[in-house]
C-alpha positions as a Markdown table, in Angstrom:
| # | Residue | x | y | z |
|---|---|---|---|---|
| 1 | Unk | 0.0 | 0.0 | 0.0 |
| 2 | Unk | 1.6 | 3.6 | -0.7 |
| 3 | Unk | 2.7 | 5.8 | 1.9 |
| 4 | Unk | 2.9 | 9.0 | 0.4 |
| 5 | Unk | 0.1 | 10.1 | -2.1 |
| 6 | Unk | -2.5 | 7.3 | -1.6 |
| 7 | Unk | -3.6 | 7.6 | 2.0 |
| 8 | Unk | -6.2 | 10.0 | 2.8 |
| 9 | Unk | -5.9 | 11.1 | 6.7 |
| 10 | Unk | -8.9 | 12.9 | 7.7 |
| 11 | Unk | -7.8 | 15.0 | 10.8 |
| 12 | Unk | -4.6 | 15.9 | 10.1 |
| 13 | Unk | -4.2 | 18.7 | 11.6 |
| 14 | Unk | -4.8 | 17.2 | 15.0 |
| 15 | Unk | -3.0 | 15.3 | 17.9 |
| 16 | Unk | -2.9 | 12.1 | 15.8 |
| 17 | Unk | -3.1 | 13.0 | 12.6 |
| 18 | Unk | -0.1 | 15.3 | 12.7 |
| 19 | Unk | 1.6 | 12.7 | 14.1 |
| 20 | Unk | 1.5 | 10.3 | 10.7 |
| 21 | Unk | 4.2 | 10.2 | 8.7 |
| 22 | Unk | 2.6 | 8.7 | 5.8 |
| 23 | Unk | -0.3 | 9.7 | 3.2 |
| 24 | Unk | -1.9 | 13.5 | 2.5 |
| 25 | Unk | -4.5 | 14.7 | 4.4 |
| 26 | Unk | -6.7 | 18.3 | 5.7 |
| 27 | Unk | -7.6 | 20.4 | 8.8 |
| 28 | Unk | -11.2 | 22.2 | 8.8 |
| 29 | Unk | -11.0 | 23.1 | 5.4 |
| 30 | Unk | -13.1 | 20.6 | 4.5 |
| 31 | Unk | -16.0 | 20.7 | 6.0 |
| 32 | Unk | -16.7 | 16.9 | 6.4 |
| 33 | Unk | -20.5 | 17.8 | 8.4 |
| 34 | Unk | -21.3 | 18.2 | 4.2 |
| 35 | Unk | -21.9 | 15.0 | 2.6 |
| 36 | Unk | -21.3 | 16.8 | -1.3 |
| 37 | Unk | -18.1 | 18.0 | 0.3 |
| 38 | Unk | -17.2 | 15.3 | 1.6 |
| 39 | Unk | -17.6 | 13.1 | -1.7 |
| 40 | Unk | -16.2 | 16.1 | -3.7 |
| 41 | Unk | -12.7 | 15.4 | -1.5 |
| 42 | Unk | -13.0 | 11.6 | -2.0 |
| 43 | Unk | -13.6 | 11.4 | -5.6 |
| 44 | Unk | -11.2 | 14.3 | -6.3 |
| 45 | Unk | -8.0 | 12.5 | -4.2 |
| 46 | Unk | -9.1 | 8.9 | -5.4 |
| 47 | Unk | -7.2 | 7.8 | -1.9 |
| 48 | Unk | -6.6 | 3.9 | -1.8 |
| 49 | Unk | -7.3 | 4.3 | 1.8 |
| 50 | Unk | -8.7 | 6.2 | 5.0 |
| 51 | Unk | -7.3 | 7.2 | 8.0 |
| 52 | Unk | -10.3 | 8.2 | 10.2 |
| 53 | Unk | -9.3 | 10.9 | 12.9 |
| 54 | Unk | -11.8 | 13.7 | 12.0 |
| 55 | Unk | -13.7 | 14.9 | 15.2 |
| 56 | Unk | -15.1 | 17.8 | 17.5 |
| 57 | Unk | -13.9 | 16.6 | 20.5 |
| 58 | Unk | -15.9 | 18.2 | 23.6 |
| 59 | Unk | -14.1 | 18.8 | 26.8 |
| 60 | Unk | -15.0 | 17.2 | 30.2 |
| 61 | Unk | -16.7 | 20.8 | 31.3 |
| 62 | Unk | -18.7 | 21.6 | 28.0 |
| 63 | Unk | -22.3 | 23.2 | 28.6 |
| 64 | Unk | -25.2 | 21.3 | 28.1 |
| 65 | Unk | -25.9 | 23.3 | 25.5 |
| 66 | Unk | -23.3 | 22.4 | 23.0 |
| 67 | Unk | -24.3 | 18.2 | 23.8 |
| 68 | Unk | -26.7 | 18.0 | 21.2 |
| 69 | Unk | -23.7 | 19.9 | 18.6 |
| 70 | Unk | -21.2 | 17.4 | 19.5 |
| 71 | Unk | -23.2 | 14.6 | 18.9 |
| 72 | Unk | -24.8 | 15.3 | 15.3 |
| 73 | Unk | -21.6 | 16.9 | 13.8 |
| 74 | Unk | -19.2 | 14.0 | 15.3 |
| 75 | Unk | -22.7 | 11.7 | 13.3 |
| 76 | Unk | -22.5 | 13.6 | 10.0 |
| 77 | Unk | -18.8 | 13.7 | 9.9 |
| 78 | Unk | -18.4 | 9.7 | 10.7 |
| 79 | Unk | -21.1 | 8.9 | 8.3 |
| 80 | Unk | -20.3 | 11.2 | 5.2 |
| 81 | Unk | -16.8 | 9.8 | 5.4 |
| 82 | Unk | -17.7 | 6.3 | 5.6 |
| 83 | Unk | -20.8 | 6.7 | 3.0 |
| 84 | Unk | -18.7 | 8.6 | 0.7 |
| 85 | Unk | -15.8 | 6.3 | 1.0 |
| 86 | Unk | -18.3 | 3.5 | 0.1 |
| 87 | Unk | -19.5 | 5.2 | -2.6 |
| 88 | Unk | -16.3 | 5.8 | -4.4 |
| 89 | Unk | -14.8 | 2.2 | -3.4 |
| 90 | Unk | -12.9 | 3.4 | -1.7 |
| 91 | Unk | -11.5 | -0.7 | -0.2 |
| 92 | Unk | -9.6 | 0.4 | 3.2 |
| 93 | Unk | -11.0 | 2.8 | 5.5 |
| 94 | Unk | -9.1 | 2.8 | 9.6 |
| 95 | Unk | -11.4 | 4.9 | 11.9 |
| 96 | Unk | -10.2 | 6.0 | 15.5 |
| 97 | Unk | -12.6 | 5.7 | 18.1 |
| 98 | Unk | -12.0 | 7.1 | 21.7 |
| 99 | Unk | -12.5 | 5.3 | 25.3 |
| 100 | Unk | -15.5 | 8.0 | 25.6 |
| 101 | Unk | -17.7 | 5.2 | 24.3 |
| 102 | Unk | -17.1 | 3.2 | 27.3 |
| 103 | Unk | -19.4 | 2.6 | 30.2 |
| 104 | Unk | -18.0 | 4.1 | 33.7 |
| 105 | Unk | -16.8 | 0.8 | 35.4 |
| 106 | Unk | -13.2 | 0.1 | 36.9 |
| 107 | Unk | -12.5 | -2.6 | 34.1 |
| 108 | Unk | -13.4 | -1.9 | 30.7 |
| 109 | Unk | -15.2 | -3.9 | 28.6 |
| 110 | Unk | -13.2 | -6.0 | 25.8 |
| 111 | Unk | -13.4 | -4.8 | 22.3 |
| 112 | Unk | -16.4 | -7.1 | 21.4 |
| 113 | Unk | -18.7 | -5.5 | 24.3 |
| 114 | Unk | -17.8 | -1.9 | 24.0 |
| 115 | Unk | -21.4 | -1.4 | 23.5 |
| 116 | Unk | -21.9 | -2.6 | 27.0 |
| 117 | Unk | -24.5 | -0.3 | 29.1 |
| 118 | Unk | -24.3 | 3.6 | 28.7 |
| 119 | Unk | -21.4 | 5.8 | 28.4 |
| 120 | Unk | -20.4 | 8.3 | 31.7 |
| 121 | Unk | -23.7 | 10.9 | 31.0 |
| 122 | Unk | -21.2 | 14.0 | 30.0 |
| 123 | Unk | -19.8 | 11.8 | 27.6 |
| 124 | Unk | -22.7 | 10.3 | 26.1 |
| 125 | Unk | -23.3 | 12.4 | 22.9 |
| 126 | Unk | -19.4 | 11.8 | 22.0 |
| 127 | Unk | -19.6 | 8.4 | 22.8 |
| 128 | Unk | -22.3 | 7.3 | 21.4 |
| 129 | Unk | -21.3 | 9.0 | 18.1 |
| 130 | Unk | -18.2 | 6.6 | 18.1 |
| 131 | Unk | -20.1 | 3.8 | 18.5 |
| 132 | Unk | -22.5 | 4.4 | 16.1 |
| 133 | Unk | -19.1 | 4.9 | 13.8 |
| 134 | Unk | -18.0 | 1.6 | 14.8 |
| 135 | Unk | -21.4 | -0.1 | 14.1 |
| 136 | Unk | -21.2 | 1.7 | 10.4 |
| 137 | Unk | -17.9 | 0.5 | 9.9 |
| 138 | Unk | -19.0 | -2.9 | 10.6 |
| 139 | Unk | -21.7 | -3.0 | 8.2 |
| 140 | Unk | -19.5 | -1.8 | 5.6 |
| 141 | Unk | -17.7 | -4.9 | 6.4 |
| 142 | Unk | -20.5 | -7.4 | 6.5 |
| 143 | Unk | -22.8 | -6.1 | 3.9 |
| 144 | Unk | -20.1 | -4.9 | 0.9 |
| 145 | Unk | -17.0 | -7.0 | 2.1 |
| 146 | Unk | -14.7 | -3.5 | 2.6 |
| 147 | Unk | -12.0 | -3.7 | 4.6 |
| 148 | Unk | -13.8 | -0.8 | 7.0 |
| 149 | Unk | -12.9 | -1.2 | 10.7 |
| 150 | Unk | -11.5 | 0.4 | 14.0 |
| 151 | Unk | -9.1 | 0.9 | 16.6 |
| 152 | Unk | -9.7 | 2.3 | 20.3 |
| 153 | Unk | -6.9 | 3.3 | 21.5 |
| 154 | Unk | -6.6 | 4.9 | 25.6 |
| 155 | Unk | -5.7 | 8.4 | 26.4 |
| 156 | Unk | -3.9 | 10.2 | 23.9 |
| 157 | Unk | -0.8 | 12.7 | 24.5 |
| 158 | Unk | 1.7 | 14.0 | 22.8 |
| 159 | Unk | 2.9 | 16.5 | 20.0 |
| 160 | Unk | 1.0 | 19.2 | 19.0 |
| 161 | Unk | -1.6 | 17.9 | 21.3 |
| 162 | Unk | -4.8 | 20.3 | 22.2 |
| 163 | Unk | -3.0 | 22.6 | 24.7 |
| 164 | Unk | -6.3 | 24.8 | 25.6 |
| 165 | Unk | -6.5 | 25.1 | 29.3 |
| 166 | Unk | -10.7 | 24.0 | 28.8 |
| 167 | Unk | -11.3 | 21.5 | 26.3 |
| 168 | Unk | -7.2 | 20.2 | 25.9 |
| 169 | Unk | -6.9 | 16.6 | 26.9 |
| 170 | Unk | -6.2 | 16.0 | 30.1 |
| 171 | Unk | -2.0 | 15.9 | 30.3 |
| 172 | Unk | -1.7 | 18.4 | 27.3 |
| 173 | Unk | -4.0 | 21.0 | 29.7 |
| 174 | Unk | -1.7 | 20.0 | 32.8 |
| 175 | Unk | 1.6 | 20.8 | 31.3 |
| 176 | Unk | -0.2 | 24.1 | 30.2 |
| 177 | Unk | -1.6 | 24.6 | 33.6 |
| 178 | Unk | 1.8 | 24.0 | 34.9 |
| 179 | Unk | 3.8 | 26.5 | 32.4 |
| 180 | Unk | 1.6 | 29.3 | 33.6 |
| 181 | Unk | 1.8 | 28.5 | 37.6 |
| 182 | Unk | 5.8 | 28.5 | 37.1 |
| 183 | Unk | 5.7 | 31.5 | 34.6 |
| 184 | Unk | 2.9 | 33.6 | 37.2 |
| 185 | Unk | 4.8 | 31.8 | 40.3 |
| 186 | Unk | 1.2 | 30.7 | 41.4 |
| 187 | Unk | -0.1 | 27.1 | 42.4 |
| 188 | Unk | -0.4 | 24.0 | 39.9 |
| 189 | Unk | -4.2 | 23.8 | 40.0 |
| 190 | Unk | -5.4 | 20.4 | 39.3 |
| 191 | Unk | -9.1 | 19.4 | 38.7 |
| 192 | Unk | -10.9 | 16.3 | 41.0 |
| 193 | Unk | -8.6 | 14.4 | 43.4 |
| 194 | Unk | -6.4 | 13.0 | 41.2 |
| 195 | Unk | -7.3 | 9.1 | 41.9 |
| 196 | Unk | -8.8 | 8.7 | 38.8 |
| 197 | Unk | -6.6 | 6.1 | 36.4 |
| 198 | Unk | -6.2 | 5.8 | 33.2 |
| 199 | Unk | -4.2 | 4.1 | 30.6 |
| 200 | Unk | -2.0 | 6.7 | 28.3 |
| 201 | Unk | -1.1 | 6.0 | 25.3 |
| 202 | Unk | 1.9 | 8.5 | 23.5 |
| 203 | Unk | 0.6 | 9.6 | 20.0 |
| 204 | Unk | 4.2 | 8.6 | 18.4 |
| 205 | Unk | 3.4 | 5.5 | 19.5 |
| 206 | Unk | 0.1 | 5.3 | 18.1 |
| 207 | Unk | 0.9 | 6.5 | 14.6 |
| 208 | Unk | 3.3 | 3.6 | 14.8 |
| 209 | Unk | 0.2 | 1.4 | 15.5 |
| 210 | Unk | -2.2 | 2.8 | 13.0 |
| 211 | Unk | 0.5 | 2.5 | 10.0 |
| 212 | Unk | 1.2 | -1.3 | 11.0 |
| 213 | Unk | -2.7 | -1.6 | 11.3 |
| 214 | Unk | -4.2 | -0.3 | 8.3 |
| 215 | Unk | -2.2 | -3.1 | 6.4 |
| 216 | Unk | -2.0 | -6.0 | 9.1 |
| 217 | Unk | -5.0 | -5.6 | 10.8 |
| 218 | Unk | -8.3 | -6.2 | 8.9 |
| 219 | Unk | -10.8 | -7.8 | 11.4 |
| 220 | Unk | -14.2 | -6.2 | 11.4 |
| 221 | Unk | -14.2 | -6.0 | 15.8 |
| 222 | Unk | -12.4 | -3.1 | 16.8 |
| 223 | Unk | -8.7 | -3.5 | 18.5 |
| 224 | Unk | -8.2 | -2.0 | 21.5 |
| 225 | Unk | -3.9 | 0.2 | 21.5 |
| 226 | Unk | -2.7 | 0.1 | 25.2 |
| 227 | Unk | 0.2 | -0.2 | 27.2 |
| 228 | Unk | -2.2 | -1.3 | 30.0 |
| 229 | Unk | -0.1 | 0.7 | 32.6 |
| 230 | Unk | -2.8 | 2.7 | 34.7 |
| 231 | Unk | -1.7 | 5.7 | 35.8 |
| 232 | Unk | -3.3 | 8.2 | 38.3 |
| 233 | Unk | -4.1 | 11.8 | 37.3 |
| 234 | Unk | -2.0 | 12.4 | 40.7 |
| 235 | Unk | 1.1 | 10.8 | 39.4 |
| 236 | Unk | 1.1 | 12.3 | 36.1 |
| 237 | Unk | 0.7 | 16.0 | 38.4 |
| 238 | Unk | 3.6 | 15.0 | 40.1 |
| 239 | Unk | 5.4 | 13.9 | 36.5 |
| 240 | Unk | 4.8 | 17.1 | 35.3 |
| 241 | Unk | 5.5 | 19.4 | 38.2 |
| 242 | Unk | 8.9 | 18.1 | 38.9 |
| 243 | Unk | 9.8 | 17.7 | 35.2 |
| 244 | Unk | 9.3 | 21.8 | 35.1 |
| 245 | Unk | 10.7 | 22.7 | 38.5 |
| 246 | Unk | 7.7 | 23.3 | 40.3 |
| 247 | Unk | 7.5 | 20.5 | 42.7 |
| 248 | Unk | 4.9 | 20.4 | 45.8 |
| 249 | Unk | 3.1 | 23.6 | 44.3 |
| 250 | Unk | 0.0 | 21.8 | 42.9 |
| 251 | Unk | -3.2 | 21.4 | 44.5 |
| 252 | Unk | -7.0 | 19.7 | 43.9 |
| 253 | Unk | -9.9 | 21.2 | 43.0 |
| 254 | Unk | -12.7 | 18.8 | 44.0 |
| 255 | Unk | -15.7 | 20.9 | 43.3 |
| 256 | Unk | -14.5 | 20.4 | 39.5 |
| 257 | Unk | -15.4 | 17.3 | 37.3 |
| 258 | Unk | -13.4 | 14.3 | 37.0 |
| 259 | Unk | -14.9 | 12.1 | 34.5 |
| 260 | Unk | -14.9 | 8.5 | 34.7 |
| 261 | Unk | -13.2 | 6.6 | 37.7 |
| 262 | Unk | -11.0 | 4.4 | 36.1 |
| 263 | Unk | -10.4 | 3.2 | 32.7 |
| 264 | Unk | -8.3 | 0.0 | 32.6 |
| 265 | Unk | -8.7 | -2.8 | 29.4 |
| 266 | Unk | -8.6 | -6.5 | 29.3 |
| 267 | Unk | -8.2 | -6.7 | 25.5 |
| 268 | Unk | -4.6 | -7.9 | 24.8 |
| 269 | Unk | -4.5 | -9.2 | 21.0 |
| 270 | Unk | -2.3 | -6.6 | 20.2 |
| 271 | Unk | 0.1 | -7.6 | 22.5 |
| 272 | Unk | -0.3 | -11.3 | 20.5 |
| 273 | Unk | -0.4 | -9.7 | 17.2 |
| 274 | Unk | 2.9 | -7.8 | 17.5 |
| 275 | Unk | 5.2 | -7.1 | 20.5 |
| 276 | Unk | 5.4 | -3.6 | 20.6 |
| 277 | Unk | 7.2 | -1.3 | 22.7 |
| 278 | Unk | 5.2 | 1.6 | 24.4 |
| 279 | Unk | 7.1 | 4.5 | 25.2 |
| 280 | Unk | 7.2 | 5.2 | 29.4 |
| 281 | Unk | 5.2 | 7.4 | 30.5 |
| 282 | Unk | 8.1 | 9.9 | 32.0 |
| 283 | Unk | 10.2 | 9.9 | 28.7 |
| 284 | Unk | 6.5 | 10.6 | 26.9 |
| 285 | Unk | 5.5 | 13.5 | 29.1 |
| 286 | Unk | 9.2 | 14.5 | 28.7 |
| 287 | Unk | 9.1 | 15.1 | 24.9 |
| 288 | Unk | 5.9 | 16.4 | 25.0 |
| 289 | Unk | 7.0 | 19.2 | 27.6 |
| 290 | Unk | 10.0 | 20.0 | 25.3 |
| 291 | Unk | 7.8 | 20.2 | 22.7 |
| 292 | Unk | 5.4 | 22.4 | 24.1 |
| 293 | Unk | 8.3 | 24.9 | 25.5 |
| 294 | Unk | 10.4 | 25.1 | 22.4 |
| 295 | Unk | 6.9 | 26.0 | 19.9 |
| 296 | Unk | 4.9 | 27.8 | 22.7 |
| 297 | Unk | 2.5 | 30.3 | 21.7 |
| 298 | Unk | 2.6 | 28.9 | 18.2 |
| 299 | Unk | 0.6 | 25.5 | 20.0 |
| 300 | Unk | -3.0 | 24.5 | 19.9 |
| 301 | Unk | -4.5 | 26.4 | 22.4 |
């Protein structure tokens, strides 16, 4: 499969699309909510494959009011590209789904029941939008015989992450947060408790992932990218705060939302499929800081 001209990335402008070295892709000026502009792109670039990233992605604290927006634009986008992709035969299409669609438990489902009771309420309308991807994806698969499916990978970090102190995710606003505490000698202000786990996942090393998938892995269920390494919202605080010399100066707000408790997966055919190795989660946070203070302002805030 070609690497440089034949792989449409939508999303590339983002956190993991930027972070592809392969194929030719757009930001927002394509306005994938437009099914004739969406097809216009796809017929025009004749791609022999799709790179799925395209999203709004909400933050934790979005108003109730933007809920309903989130949830049909994240359904048009998904379904023009998948519709339009169909359409045009297009035969390979790799959509990224997000751990959003996952029911608030301490264990997270296995790919084959991500559709396992009700997403965390404020992240229904985003995570039912992935899953509704996910289900078009497979029927793509099942009714036309395309190679349509999915990956669901855990947190994402990294370069040229979403650095915007409100709807960033979650380390990218941290190490923000923690630029301007040290630059305004104030505290390191960190929302919830910071007991919350998750599983991180470096977005170097899921560009890795998603080139080695969209020619190795072609099962319709979706496979779950993780290091399985939980780490607490606390310990990446601390990561950050003594990685920018500002050590013992953050705090916990726990009037502010935390989102779900924990989110740890039992889905290990990756690890059977191909023995990756994950970055650590210091060295990740590390080259991400560097990042961040060698580019800052020019960053997505």
């Amino acid at each position: 499969m070609g690497r440089n001209n034949q792989i449409l990335i939508t999303g590339k402008t983002g956190t993991v699309g930027s972070n592809l070295r392969f194929g030719f892709g757009y930001g927002r000026e394509h306005d994938l909510r437009n099914f004739e502009r969406t097809m216009h792109l796809i017929k025009g670039t004749k791609p022999e494959a799709i790179v799925h990233c395209a999203a709004r992605v909400p933050s934790i604290g979005m108003a109730d009011a933007d809920r309903y927006a989130f949830f049909y634009d994240n359904l048009l986008i998904n379904a023009n590209v998948i519709e339009a992709a169909r359409q045009n035969a297009v035969p390979r299409v790799l959509s990224i789904l997000s751990t959003w669609m996952l029911q608030d438990i301490s264990i997270a489902p296995i790919a084959g029941l991500i559709h396992a009771n009700e997403p965390l309420p404020v992240y229904l309308p985003y995570g039912y939008s992935k899953r509704i991807l996910e289900v078009h994806s497979r029927m793509c698969y099942e009714c036309f015989g395309l190679k349509y499916n999915s990956i669901l990978p855990t947190n994402i970090y990294g370069i040229n992450d979403n650095f915007n102190l409100s709807s960033g995710h979650v380390i990218a606003a941290l190490i923000h947060k923690a630029y301007i505490a040290k630059k305004e000698d104030k505290e390191f202000l960190v929302w919830g408790d910071g007991a919350q786990h998750r599983e991180f996942l470096f977005a170097s090393d899921l560009a890795a992932i998603i080139e080695w998938a969209l020619e190795h892995y072609l099962d319709k269920e979706p496979l779950v990218v993780s290091n399985h390494v939980g780490v607490s919202i606390r310990q990446i605080a601390t990561i950050i705060a003594e990685y920018m010399g500002i050590s013992n100066r953050f705090t916990f707000d726990e009037r502010q939302p935390v989102g779900q408790k924990n989110v740890r997966t039992q889905d290990h055919r990756l690890d059977s499929l191909w023995n990756f190795q994950f970055t650590p989660i210091e060295s990740g946070i590390a080259q991400t800081i560097d990042w961040f203070l060698a580019h800052y302002p020019n960053v997505r805030l």
